[in-house]
N, C-alpha and C positions, 0 to 999 in steps of 0.2 A: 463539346459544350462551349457556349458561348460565354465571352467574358463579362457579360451585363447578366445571365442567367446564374454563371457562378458567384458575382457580385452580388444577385437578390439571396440565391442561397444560404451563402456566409452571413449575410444582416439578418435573415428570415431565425438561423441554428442561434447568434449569438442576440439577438432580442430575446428569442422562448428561455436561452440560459439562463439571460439575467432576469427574466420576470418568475422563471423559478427561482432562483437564490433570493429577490427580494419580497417574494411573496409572504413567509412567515416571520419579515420585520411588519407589514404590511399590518397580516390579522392579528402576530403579537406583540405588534411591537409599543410602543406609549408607556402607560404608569402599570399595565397590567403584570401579575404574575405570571412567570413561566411556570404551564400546565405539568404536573407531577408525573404525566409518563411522556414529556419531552426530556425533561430533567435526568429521567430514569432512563431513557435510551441517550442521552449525551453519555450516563455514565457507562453500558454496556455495551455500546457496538460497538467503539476502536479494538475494544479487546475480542468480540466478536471477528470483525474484519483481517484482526494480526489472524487468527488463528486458521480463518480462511485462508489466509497466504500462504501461512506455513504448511498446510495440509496440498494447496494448488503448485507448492515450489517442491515440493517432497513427494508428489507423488506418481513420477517416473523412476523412485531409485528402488534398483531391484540387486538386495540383500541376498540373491542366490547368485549372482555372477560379480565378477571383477568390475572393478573392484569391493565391492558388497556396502557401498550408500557412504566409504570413509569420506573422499570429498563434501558430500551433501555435510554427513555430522561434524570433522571439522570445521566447516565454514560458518553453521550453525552455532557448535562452542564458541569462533570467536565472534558472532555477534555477541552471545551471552554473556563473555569476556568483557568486553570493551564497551557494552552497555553497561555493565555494574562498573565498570573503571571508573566510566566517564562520566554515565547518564548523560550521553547524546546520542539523539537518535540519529542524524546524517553521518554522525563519523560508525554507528554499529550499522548501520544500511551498506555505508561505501566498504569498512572497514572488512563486512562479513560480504560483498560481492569481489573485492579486491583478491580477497584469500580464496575463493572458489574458484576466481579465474586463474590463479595461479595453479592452484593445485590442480586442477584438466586438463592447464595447455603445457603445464612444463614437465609434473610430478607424475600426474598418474594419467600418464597418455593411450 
């Protein structure tokens, strides 16, 4: 690939991005109200999405062999931990990837 062709490429991907992201300042944006099932999916999908994660992160752990999913639920407990400590989500994200990586590569190898 040539580098004027990967150069239209990259302006081609990040103009379509930004014309979706400023599309619904576009049609909503001014004195109008935000429509009551945008409001209602603002309030529903993060917790939609977490839940996706957690279902796509857990679900290689297999409860019938060694070590039977303790890394995965430790790791889990200390986000759960350190989210209600702190209520920060970058220290329960690092805090609860930090502990999983310990517990695979040192404890339960």
């Amino acid at each position: 690939m040539t580098d004027t062709r990967a150069a239209s490429l990259i302006a081609a991907a990040a103009i379509v991005t930004a014309l979706l992201r400023f599309l619904p300042f576009l049609f909503l944006g001014g004195k109008r109200k935000t429509p009551e099932y945008i409001t209602y999916l603002g309030k529903v999908l993060p917790y939609a999405i977490i839940g996706m994660l957690v279902v796509y992160c857990l679900r290689g752990v297999t409860p019938l062999n060694w070590p039977h999913g303790l890394p995965e639920l430790l790791a889990v407990a200390a986000v759960v931990v350190l989210h209600l400590w702190r209520r920060s989500t970058l220290l329960s994200i690092a805090g609860g990837t930090i502990c999983y990586m310990v517990l695979i590569q040192f404890i339960f190898k």
